[in-house]
C-alpha positions in Angstrom: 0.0 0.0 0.0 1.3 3.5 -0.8 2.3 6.0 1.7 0.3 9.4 1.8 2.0 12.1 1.7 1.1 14.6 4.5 0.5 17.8 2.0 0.8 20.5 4.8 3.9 19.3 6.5 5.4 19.0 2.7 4.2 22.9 2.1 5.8 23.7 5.7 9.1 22.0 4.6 9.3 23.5 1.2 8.5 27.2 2.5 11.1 26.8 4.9 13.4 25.7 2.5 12.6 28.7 0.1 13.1 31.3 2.7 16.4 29.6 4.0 17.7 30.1 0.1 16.2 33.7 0.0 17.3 34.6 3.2 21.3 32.9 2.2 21.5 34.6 -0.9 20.6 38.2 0.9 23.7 37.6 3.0 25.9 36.2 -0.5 28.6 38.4 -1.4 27.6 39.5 -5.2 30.6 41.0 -6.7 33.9 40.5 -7.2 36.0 42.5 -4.3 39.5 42.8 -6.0 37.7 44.1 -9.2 35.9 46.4 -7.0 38.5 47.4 -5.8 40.7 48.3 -8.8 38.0 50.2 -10.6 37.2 52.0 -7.2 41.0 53.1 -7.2 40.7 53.9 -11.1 37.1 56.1 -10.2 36.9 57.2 -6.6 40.3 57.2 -5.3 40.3 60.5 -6.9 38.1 61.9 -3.9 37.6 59.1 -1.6 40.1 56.8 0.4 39.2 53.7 -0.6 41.4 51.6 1.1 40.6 50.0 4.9 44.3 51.5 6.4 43.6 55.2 4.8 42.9 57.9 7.4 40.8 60.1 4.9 39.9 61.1 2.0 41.3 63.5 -0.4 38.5 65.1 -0.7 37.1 66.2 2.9 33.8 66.2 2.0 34.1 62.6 0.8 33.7 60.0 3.0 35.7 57.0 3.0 34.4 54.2 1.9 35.1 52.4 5.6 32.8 55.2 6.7 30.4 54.0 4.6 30.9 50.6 4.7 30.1 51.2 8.4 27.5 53.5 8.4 24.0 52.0 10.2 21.6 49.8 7.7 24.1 49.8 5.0 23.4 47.2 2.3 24.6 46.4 -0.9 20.6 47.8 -1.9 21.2 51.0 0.1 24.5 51.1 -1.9 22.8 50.4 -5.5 20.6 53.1 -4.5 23.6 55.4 -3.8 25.7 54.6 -6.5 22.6 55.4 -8.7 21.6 58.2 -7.5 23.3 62.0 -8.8 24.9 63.6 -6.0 25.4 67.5 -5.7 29.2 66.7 -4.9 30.1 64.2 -6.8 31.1 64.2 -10.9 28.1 62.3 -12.9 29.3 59.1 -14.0 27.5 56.2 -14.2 28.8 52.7 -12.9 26.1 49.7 -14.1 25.7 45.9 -14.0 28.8 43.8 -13.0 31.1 46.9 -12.0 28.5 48.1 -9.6 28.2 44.8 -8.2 32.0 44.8 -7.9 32.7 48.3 -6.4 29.0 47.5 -3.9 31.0 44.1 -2.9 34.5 45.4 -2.5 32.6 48.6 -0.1 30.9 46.3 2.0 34.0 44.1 2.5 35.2 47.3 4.5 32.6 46.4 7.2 33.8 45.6 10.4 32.6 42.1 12.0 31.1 42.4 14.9 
Protein backbone atom coordinates (compact mmCIF):
# COMPACT_ATOMS: atom_id res chain seq x y z
CA UNK A 1 0.00 0.00 0.00
CA UNK A 2 1.29 3.48 -0.77
CA UNK A 3 2.28 5.98 1.68
CA UNK A 4 0.31 9.44 1.77
CA UNK A 5 2.04 12.05 1.72
CA UNK A 6 1.11 14.63 4.52
CA UNK A 7 0.48 17.77 1.97
CA UNK A 8 0.83 20.52 4.75
CA UNK A 9 3.92 19.30 6.47
CA UNK A 10 5.44 19.03 2.67
CA UNK A 11 4.16 22.89 2.12
CA UNK A 12 5.76 23.73 5.68
CA UNK A 13 9.06 22.03 4.62
CA UNK A 14 9.29 23.54 1.20
CA UNK A 15 8.49 27.19 2.52
CA UNK A 16 11.11 26.77 4.93
CA UNK A 17 13.38 25.74 2.50
CA UNK A 18 12.63 28.74 0.12
CA UNK A 19 13.08 31.31 2.73
CA UNK A 20 16.41 29.59 4.04
CA UNK A 21 17.67 30.07 0.11
CA UNK A 22 16.15 33.74 -0.02
CA UNK A 23 17.28 34.63 3.16
CA UNK A 24 21.26 32.89 2.23
CA UNK A 25 21.47 34.59 -0.86
CA UNK A 26 20.57 38.19 0.93
CA UNK A 27 23.67 37.64 2.98
CA UNK A 28 25.87 36.18 -0.53
CA UNK A 29 28.60 38.35 -1.40
CA UNK A 30 27.60 39.51 -5.21
CA UNK A 31 30.60 40.95 -6.72
CA UNK A 32 33.95 40.53 -7.19
CA UNK A 33 36.04 42.49 -4.27
CA UNK A 34 39.49 42.76 -5.95
CA UNK A 35 37.72 44.05 -9.24
CA UNK A 36 35.91 46.38 -6.99
CA UNK A 37 38.54 47.41 -5.85
CA UNK A 38 40.66 48.35 -8.81
CA UNK A 39 38.01 50.23 -10.59
CA UNK A 40 37.22 52.02 -7.17
CA UNK A 41 41.05 53.05 -7.21
CA UNK A 42 40.66 53.92 -11.11
CA UNK A 43 37.09 56.11 -10.24
CA UNK A 44 36.91 57.16 -6.57
CA UNK A 45 40.35 57.15 -5.34
CA UNK A 46 40.32 60.51 -6.88
CA UNK A 47 38.12 61.93 -3.88
CA UNK A 48 37.55 59.12 -1.55
CA UNK A 49 40.14 56.83 0.44
CA UNK A 50 39.22 53.72 -0.64
CA UNK A 51 41.40 51.60 1.15
CA UNK A 52 40.55 50.04 4.90
CA UNK A 53 44.28 51.48 6.40
CA UNK A 54 43.59 55.19 4.82
CA UNK A 55 42.87 57.91 7.37
CA UNK A 56 40.75 60.08 4.93
CA UNK A 57 39.87 61.07 2.02
CA UNK A 58 41.25 63.51 -0.44
CA UNK A 59 38.53 65.11 -0.74
CA UNK A 60 37.13 66.19 2.87
CA UNK A 61 33.81 66.17 2.01
CA UNK A 62 34.12 62.62 0.77
CA UNK A 63 33.70 59.97 3.02
CA UNK A 64 35.70 56.98 3.04
CA UNK A 65 34.44 54.15 1.94
CA UNK A 66 35.13 52.45 5.64
CA UNK A 67 32.75 55.18 6.68
CA UNK A 68 30.43 53.97 4.64
CA UNK A 69 30.88 50.56 4.67
CA UNK A 70 30.07 51.16 8.37
CA UNK A 71 27.48 53.48 8.44
CA UNK A 72 24.04 51.95 10.19
CA UNK A 73 21.63 49.78 7.68
CA UNK A 74 24.11 49.79 5.02
CA UNK A 75 23.43 47.19 2.33
CA UNK A 76 24.58 46.43 -0.94
CA UNK A 77 20.63 47.76 -1.91
CA UNK A 78 21.22 50.97 0.10
CA UNK A 79 24.48 51.14 -1.92
CA UNK A 80 22.79 50.35 -5.50
CA UNK A 81 20.58 53.12 -4.55
CA UNK A 82 23.57 55.43 -3.75
CA UNK A 83 25.72 54.59 -6.52
CA UNK A 84 22.57 55.38 -8.68
CA UNK A 85 21.58 58.24 -7.55
CA UNK A 86 23.28 61.96 -8.76
CA UNK A 87 24.90 63.58 -6.00
CA UNK A 88 25.45 67.55 -5.69
CA UNK A 89 29.16 66.74 -4.86
CA UNK A 90 30.06 64.21 -6.79
CA UNK A 91 31.06 64.22 -10.85
CA UNK A 92 28.12 62.30 -12.86
CA UNK A 93 29.35 59.06 -14.03
CA UNK A 94 27.46 56.24 -14.18
CA UNK A 95 28.79 52.70 -12.94
CA UNK A 96 26.14 49.67 -14.08
CA UNK A 97 25.75 45.88 -14.00
CA UNK A 98 28.83 43.83 -13.03
CA UNK A 99 31.11 46.86 -12.01
CA UNK A 100 28.50 48.11 -9.64
CA UNK A 101 28.17 44.80 -8.23
CA UNK A 102 32.01 44.79 -7.94
CA UNK A 103 32.66 48.27 -6.44
CA UNK A 104 28.96 47.51 -3.89
CA UNK A 105 30.98 44.11 -2.92
CA UNK A 106 34.45 45.41 -2.51
CA UNK A 107 32.57 48.57 -0.12
CA UNK A 108 30.91 46.29 1.98
CA UNK A 109 34.01 44.10 2.52
CA UNK A 110 35.17 47.29 4.48
CA UNK A 111 32.62 46.38 7.22
CA UNK A 112 33.80 45.61 10.45
CA UNK A 113 32.61 42.14 11.95
CA UNK A 114 31.06 42.40 14.88
Amino acid sequence: MAKLINVASAARVLIAAMIFVVAGSANAQIGSVQEGRGLAREVCAECHAIDNAANGSANPNAPTFKVIANTPGMTSAALTVALQTTHMTMPNFVIKGDALQNVIAYILSLKERD
